[in-house]
Each structure stands twice: as structure tokens, then as C-alpha cells.
C-alpha positions, 0 to 999 in steps of 0.5 A, a space after each residue: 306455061 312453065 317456059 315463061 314461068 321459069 325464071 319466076 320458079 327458080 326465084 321462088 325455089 332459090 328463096 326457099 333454099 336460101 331461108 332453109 339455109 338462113 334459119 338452120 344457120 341461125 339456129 347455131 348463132 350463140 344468141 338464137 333468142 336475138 334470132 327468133 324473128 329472123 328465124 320465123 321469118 324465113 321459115 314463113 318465107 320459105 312456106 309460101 315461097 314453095 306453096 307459090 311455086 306449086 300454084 305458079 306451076 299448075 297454072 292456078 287461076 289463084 297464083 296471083 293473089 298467091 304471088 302478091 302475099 309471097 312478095 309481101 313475106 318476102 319482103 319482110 323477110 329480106 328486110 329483118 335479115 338485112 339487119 343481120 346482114 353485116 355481120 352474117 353471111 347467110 342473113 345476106 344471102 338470104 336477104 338478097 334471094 328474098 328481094 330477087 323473089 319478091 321482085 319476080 313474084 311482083 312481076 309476075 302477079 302484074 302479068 297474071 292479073 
């Protein structure tokens, strides 16, 4: 079970670290307020990213419907932080780790259904 999961687990924790990252840094921004729903996101992003991992990891019987609103978050996250993304470098990169987890949790929920 954890073989064929590994990469879907890397996706997640690679997202998580990447939020964490995103939102410490726009937390140092001079327009935190303009940064709020970034920030909100990432954190939410990084909360069911790592909830997902654990269920995703013990085999869970709920980790598809897990996986499915972890996309979903994922998703929104990716989205609002490509608003960011030309003009700060750690909105891209963590936009660009949502949108690789989203995918791998979409993935993974089709062959955990």
C-alpha cells in the first residue's frame, strides 16, 4: 500500500511544506492586509494536505472523499496564489505544488473510489 502511494504522499507533503513556506513569507510582505486570503488559504491548504497524507497513509477506507476536497483546496489555493505569482516567488512556487498535488490527489481518489 505505501509503494503505489508514494508519490501521491510526496505530492501532499511537498504542498504542505510549500504553504507553510507561502504564508511565513507573506506574512513579511508590506501589504500583509492584501495577503490575507493567500495566507488563509495556504494554511487550509497545508491542514488538509497533511490530514490527507495521514488517511492516504493508513490505508483509510475515507481517503477518497479526503482526497477529493484536498483537490478542491488545492486548487483554490494554486489559484489565488497564481494572482501573486509575477511578482513573488514563493506565491509560484507554491502555486505550482498546489496544482501538482491537486492532480495527484485527483488521481488518486479515481483509483481509490
Amino acid at each position: 500500500m505505501h509503494a503505489q502511494n508514494k508519490s501521491l504522499l510526496d505530492a501532499l507533503n511537498a504542498c504542505i511544506a510549500a504553504c507553510e513556506h507561502c504564508a511565513t513569507a507573506c506574512l513579511q510582505e508590506d501589504d500583509v492586509k492584501m495577503m490575507t486570503r493567500c495566507i488563509s488559504l495556504d494554511r487550509d491548504c497545508a491542514d488538509i494536505c497533511a490530514l490527507t497524507a495521514r488517511f492516504v497513509a493508513r490505508g483509510s477506507e475515507h481517503a477518497a472523499h479526503l482526497l477529493r476536497e484536498c483537490a478542491e483546496i488545492c486548487k483554490a489555493c494554486g489559484d489565488e496564489c497564481e494572482q501573486h505569482a509575477a511578482h513573488m516567488a514563493h506565491c509560484k512556487e507554491c502555486a505550482e505544488a498546489c496544482r501538482r498535488c491537486e492532480q495527484a490527489c485527483r488521481q488518486g481518489a479515481s483509483v481509490a473510489a
